[in-house]
C-alpha positions as CSV (number, residue, x, y, z in Angstrom):
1,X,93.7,40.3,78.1
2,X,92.5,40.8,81.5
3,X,95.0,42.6,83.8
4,X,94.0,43.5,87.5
5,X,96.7,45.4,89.8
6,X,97.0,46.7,93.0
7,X,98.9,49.6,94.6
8,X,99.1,51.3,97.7
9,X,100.5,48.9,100.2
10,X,103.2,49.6,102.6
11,X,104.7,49.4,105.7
12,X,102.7,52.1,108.6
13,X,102.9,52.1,112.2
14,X,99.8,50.5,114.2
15,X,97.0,52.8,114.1
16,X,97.6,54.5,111.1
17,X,96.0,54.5,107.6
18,X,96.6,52.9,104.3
19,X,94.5,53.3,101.0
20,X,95.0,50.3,98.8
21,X,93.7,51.0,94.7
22,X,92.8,48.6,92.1
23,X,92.6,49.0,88.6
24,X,91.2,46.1,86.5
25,X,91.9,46.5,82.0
26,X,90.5,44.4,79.7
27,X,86.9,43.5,80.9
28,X,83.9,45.6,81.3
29,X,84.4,46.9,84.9
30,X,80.3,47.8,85.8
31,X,80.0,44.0,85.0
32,X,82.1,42.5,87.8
33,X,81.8,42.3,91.8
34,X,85.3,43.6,93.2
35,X,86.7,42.1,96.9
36,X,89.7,42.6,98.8
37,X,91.4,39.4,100.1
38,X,94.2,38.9,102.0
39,X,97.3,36.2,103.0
40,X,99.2,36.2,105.7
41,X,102.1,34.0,106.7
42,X,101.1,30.5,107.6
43,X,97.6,31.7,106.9
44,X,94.3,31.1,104.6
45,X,93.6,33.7,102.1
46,X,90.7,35.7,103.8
47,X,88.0,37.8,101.7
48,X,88.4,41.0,103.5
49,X,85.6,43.0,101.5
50,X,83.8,42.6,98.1
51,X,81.7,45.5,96.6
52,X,78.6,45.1,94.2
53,X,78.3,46.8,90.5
54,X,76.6,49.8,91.9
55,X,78.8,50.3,95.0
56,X,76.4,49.7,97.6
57,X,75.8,46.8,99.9
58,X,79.4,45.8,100.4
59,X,80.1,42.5,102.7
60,X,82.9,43.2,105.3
61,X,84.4,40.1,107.5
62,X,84.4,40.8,111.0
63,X,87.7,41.6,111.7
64,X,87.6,44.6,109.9
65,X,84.1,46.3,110.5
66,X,84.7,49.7,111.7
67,X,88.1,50.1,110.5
68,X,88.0,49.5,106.6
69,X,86.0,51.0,103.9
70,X,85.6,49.6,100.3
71,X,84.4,51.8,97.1
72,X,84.8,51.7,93.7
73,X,84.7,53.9,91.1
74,X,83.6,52.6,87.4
75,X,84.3,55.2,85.2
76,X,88.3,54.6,86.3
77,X,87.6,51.1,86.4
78,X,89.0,51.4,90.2
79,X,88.2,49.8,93.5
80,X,89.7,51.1,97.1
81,X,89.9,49.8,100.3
82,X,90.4,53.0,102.6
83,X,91.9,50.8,106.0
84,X,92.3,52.9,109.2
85,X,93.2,51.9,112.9
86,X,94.8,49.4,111.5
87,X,96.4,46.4,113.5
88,X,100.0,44.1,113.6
89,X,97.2,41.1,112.5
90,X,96.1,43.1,109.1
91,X,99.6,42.2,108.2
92,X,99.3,39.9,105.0
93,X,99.7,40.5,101.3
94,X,96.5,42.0,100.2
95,X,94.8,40.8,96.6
96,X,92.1,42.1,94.8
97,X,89.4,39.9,92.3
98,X,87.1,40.4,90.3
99,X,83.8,38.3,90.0
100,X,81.4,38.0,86.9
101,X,78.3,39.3,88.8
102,X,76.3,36.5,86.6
103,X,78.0,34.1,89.0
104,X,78.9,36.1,92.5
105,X,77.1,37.9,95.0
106,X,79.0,40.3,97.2
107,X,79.1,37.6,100.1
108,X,80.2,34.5,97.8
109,X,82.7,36.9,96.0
110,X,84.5,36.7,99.3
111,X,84.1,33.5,100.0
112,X,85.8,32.1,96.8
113,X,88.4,29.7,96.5
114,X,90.8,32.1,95.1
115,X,92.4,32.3,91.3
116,X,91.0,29.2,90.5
117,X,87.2,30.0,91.2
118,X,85.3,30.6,87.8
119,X,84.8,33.3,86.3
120,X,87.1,35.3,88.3
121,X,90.2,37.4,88.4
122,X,93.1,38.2,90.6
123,X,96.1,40.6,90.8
124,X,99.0,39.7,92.0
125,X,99.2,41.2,95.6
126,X,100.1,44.4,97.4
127,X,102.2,43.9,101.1
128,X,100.7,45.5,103.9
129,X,102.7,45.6,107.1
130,X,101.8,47.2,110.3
131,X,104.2,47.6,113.2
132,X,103.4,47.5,116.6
């Protein structure tokens, strides 16, 4: 059975930093593109950053280029997302996914659905709130 979790979310003052982890049981890790999504209220789920098998050649959306760093780590079966200067907008619940790389790229990893895309699977969130 497939299990992915999340930790490392919190509430932090604007400008401050947050390191979110992932660990994904169950599947073999160095097989799967991992992404950072998030939801905020009243919002779409947005892919925030997604991280080939190797750990290079991430895709970041705009809003957070500069400011957020994604890595992963395979032999703990662990993906990060290292978010600094952050903002009152990065305020959503943040998810993380994991793609079959047979069936994602980095880019369309982050541009999925969400739980129902194929060959894909999600954790159940981690709330990130930054005050002003």
């Amino acid at each position: 059975q497939v299990q992915v979790v999340e930790s490392g979310g919190g509430l932090v003052q604007a400008g401050g930093s947050l390191r979110l982890s992932c660990t994904a049981s169950g599947l073999t890790f160095d097989n799967y593109i991992m992404g950072w999504f998030r939801q905020a209220p009243g919002k779409e789920r947005e892919g925030v950053s997604c991280i080939s098998r190797s750990g290079g050649t991430p895709y970041q959306a705009d809003s957070v280029k500069g400011r957020f760093t994604i890595s992963r780590d395979n032999a703990k079966n662990t993906v990060y997302l290292q978010m600094n200067s952050l903002k009152p907008d990065d305020t959503a619940i943040y998810y993380c996914a994991a793609g079959d790389f047979q069936y994602y790229t980095t880019f369309d990893l982050c541009h999925a659905t969400g739980p129902s895309a194929k060959r894909t699977y999600w954790g159940q969130g981690t709330q990130v709130t930054v005050s002003s």
